[in-house]
C-alpha positions as CSV (number, residue, x, y, z in Angstrom):
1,X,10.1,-2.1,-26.1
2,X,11.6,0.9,-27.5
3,X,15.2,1.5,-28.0
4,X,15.4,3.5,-25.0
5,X,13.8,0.8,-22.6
6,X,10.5,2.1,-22.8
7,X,7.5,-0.5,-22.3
8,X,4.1,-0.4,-23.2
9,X,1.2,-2.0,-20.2
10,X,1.5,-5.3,-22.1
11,X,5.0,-5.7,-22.2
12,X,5.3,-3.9,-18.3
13,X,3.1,-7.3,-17.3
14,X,5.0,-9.4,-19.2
15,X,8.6,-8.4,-17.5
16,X,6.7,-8.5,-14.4
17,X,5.9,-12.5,-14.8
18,X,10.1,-12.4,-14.3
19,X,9.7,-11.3,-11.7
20,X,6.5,-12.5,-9.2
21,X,7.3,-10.9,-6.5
22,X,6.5,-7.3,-7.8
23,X,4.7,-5.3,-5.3
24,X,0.8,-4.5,-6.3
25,X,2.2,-1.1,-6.4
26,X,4.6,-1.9,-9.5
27,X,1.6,-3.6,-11.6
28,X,0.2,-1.9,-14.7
29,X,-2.9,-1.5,-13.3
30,X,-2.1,0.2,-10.8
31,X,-0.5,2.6,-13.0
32,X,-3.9,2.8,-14.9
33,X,-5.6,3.4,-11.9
34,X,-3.0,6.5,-11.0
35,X,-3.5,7.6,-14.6
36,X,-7.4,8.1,-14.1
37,X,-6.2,10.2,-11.4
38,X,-3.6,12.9,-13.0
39,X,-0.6,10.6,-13.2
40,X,0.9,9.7,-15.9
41,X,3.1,6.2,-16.0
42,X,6.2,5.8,-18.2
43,X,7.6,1.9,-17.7
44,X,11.2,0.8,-18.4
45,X,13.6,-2.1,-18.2
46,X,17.0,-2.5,-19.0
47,X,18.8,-5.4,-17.7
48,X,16.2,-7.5,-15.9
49,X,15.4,-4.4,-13.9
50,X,12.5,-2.0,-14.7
51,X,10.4,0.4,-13.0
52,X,6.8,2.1,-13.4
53,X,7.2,6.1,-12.7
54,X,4.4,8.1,-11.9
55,X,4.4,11.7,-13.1
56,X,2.2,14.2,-11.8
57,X,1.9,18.0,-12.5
58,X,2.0,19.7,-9.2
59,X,2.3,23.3,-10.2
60,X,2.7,24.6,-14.2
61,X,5.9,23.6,-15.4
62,X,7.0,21.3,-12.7
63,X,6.7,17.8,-11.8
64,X,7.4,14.7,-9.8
65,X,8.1,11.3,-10.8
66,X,7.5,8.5,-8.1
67,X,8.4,5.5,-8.3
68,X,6.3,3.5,-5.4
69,X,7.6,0.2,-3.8
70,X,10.1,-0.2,-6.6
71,X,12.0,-0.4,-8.9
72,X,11.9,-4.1,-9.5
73,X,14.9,-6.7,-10.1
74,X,18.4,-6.2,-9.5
75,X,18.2,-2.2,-10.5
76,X,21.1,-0.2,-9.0
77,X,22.5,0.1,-12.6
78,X,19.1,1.5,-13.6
79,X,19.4,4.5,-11.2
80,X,20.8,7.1,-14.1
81,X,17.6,5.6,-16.6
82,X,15.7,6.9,-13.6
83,X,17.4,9.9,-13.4
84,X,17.4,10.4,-17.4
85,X,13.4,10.0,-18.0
86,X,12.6,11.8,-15.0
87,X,15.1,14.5,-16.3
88,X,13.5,14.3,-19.9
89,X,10.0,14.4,-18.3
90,X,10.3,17.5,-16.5
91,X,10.6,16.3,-12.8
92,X,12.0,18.7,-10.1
93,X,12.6,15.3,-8.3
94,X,12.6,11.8,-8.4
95,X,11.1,9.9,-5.3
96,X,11.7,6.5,-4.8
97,X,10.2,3.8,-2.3
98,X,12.3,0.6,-2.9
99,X,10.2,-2.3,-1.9
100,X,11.4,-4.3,1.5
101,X,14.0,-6.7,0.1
102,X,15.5,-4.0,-2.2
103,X,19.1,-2.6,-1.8
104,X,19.9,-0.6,0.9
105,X,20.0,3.6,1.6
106,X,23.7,3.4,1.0
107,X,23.3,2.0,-2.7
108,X,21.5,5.0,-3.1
109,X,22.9,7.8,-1.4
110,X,25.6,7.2,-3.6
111,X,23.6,7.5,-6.5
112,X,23.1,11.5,-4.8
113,X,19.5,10.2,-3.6
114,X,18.6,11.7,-0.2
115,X,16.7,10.7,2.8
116,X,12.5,12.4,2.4
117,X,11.3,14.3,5.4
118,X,8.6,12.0,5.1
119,X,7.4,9.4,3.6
120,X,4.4,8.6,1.4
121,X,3.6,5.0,1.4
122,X,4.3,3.6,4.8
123,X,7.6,2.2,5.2
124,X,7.1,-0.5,8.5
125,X,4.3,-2.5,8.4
126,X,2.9,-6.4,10.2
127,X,2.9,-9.4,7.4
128,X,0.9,-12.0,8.2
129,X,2.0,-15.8,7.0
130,X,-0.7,-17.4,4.7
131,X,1.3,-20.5,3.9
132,X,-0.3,-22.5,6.8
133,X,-3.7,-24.1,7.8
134,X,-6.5,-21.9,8.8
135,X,-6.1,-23.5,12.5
136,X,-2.6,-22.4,12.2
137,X,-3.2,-18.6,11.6
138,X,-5.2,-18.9,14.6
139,X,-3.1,-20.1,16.7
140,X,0.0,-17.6,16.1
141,X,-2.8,-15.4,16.9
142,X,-3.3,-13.8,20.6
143,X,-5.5,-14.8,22.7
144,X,-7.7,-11.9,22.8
145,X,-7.7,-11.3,19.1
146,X,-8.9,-15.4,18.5
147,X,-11.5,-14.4,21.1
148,X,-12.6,-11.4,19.5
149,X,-12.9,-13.3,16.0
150,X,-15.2,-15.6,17.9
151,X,-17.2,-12.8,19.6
152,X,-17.9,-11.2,16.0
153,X,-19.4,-14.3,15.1
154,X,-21.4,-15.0,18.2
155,X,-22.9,-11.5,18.5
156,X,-24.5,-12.1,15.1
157,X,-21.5,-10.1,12.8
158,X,-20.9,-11.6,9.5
159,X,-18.9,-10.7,6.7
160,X,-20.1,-10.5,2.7
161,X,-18.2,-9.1,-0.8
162,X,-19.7,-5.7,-1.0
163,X,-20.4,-4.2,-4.7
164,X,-20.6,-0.8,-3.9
165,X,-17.3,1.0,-4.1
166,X,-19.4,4.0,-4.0
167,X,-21.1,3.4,-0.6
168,X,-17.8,2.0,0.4
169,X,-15.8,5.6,-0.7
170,X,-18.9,6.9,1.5
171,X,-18.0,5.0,4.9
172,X,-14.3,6.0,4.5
173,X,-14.9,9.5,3.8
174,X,-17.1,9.3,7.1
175,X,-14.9,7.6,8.6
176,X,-11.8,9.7,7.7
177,X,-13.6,13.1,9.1
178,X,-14.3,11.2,12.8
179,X,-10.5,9.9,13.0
180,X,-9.2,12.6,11.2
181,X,-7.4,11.1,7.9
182,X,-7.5,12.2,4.5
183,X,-9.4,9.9,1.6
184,X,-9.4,9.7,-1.8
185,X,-12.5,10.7,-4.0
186,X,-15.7,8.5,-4.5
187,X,-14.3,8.2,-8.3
188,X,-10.9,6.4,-6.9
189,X,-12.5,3.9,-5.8
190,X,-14.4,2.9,-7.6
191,X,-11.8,3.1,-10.5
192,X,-9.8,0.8,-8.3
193,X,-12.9,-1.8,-7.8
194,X,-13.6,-1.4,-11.9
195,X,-9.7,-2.2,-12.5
196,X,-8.5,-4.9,-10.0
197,X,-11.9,-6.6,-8.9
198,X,-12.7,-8.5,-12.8
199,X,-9.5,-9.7,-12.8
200,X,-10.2,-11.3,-9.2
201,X,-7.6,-9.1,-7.7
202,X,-10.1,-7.2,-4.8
203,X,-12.5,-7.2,-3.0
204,X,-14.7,-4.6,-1.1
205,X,-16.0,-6.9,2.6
206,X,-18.7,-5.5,4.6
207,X,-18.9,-6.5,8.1
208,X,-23.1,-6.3,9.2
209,X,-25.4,-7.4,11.5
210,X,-28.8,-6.6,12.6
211,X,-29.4,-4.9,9.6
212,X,-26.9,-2.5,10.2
213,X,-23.3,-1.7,8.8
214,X,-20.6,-2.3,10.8
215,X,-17.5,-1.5,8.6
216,X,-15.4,-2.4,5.8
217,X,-12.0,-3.0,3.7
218,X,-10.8,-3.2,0.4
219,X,-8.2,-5.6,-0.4
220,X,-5.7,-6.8,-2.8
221,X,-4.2,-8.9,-4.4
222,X,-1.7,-9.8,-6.6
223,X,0.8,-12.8,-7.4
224,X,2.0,-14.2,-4.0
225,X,1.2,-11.3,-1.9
226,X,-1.8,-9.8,-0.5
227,X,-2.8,-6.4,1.1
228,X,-5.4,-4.6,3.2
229,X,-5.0,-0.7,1.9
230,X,-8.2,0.7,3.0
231,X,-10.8,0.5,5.7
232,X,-13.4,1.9,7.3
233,X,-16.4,1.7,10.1
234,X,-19.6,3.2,10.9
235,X,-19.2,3.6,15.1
236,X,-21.9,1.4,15.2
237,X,-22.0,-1.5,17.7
238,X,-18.4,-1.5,18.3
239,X,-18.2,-4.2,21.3
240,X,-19.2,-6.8,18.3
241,X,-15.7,-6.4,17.3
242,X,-16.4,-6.2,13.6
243,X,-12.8,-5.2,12.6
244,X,-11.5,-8.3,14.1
245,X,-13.8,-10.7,11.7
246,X,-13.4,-8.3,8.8
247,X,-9.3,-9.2,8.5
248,X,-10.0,-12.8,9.5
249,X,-12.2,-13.0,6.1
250,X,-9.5,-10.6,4.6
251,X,-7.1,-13.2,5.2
252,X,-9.2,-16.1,4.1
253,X,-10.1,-14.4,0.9
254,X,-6.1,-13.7,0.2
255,X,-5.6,-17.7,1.4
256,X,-8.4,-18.7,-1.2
257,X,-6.9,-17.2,-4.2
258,X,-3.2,-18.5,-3.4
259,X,-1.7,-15.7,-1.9
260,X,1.3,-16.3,0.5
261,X,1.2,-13.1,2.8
262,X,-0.9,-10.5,4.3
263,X,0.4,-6.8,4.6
264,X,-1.5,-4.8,7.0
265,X,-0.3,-2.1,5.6
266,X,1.4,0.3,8.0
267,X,2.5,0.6,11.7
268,X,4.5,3.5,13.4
269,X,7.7,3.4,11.4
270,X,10.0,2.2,14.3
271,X,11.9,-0.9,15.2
272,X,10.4,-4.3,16.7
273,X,11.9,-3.4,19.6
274,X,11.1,-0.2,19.8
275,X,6.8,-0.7,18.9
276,X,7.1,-3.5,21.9
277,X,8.1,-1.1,24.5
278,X,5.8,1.6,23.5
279,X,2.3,0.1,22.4
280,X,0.9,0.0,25.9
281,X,1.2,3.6,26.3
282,X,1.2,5.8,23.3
283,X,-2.0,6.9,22.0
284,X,-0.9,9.3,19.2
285,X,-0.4,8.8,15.3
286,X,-0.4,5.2,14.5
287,X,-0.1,3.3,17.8
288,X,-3.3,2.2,18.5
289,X,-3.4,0.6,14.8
290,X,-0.5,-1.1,16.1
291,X,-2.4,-2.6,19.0
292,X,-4.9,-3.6,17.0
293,X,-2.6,-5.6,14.3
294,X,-0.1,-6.8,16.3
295,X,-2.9,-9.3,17.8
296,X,-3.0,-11.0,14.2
297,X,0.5,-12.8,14.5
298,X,2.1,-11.0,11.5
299,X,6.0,-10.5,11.3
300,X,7.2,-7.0,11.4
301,X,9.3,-5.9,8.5
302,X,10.5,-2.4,6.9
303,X,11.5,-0.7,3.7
304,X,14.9,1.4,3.1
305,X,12.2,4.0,3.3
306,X,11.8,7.3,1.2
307,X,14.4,8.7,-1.3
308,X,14.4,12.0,-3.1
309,X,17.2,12.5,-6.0
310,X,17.1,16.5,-6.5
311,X,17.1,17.1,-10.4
312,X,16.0,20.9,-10.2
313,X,17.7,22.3,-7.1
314,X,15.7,25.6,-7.2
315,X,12.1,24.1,-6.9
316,X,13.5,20.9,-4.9
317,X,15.0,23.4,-2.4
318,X,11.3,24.8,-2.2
319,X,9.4,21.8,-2.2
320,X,11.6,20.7,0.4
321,X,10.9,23.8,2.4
322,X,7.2,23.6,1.8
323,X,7.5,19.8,2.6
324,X,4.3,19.6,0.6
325,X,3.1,16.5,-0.9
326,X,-0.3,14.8,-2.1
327,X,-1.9,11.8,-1.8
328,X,0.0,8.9,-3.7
């Protein structure tokens, strides 16, 4: 480490054994990934707090820094480093996802962070406890999800590691036109299988039967936590209920290799309450995910959500106006 608190990807993973509960995120190789991918990471600590920022050109001569489910460790006091390398690097703005058990918007609206109009990770999401027996996860389950499980396995479904990140990236894209999401290129995932996957940190499952494909997920993970990021199906056979024994192996895979939790990885960003009294009749943006995962017995939990410290007010101003953003 320099004198200015700058770490190389070594000694980034080697604060980050301080500190296990990290989020996937906040590894160095997920920085590597990003940096295949026009970002450029700059890692620093100070205190027992640190932080991997992404950079990223968006137009000539201006940039963002983002810092995604982060910083790590106690690190209001590391809010003006923030500030200072994002200012030294060029960024119009700093954007900051603190992770869910980091301090709260106040901390940093006095900091002169703002709320984002949106955000760019999802902020709510379902965690499913891994701690317990298999028949336990099962039976915090409902009903009908336990039942579908079954029903995968008696129609004939069953679930194998997939090495083919490319016909994976494939399926999604497919997938991402009929359900109307955006996807990453074929090259992005498979960076992310070359990078994570050797060091036993994901997996690609493909749900098939008969021959045919049914779908697929990626996941991850990493130290104590686990998480299902991307996912996709072919329309094929869809009263087999592939999804259902796709995160069943999901979460046996994460269970197998020690992990703790299972993130589901995004819900409508709303409260308990609020997703309870709704999921029956909304159909629009994320709700019908939400019916799907709220069958797996996971705990609902949220971030403090998206921040934005203006460092350029000109371009913020616009960018704000614009409200345009890319893929993170």
């Amino acid at each position: 480490m320099n004198r200015s608190g700058t770490l190389t990807a070594g000694e980034w993973e080697s604060f980050l054994l301080q500190h296990p509960q990290a989020h996937l995120l906040q590894t160095s190789t997920w920085g590597e990934l990003k940096a295949r991918h026009g970002w450029q990471p700059h890692r620093l600590a100070r205190g027992g707090a640190g932080a991997q920022i992404l950079f990223r050109r968006v137009v000539p001569g201006l940039r963002i820094g983002y810092v995604p489910r982060g910083p790590v460790g106690p690190w209001t006091g590391l809010l003006g480093d923030l500030a200072e390398a994002s200012r030294s690097a060029g960024a119009f703005v700093l954007i900051l996802e603190p992770d869910a058990d980091d301090p709260a918007g106040a901390d940093l609206a006095a900091h002169g962070f703002v709320r984002s109009a949106r955000s760019v990770q999802p902020s709510t999401s379902l965690r499913v406890d891994l701690t317990t027996s298999e028949d336990g996860m099962l039976a915090r389950m409902h009903q009908k999800t336990r039942y579908n499980i079954g029903l995968a396995g008696r129609r004939g479904v069953t679930v194998r590691p997939w090495d083919d990140p490319e016909g994976f990236a494939a399926m999604l894209r497919a997938t991402g036109e009929r359900q109307g999401f955006g996807v990453h290129t074929p090259a992005y995932y498979r960076d992310a299988y070359d990078l994570f996957h050797p060091r036993g940190e994901a997996e690609i499952l493909l749900a098939e039967a008969e021959g045919e494909s049914l779908g697929a997920l990626m996941v991850f993970g990493c130290g104590p936590g686990s998480w299902y990021l991307y996912g996709a199906s072919t329309g094929l056979r869809r009263e087999w209920m592939a999804p259902y024994l796709l995160q069943w192996e999901a979460m046996r895979w994460a269970r197998g290799r020690g992990a703790a939790w299972y993130d589901l990885w995004g819900v409508p960003d709303a409260t308990l309450d609020a997703l309870e009294a709704g999921f029956e009749q909304r159909r629009d943006g994320l709700w019908g995910v939400y019916r799907f995962k709220r069958g797996f017995g996971g705990q609902w939990f949220q971030t403090s959500g998206t921040w934005e410290l203006p460092i350029r007010p000109a371009p913020y101003r616009a960018y704000r106006l614009l409200g345009t953003r890319r893929v993170a």
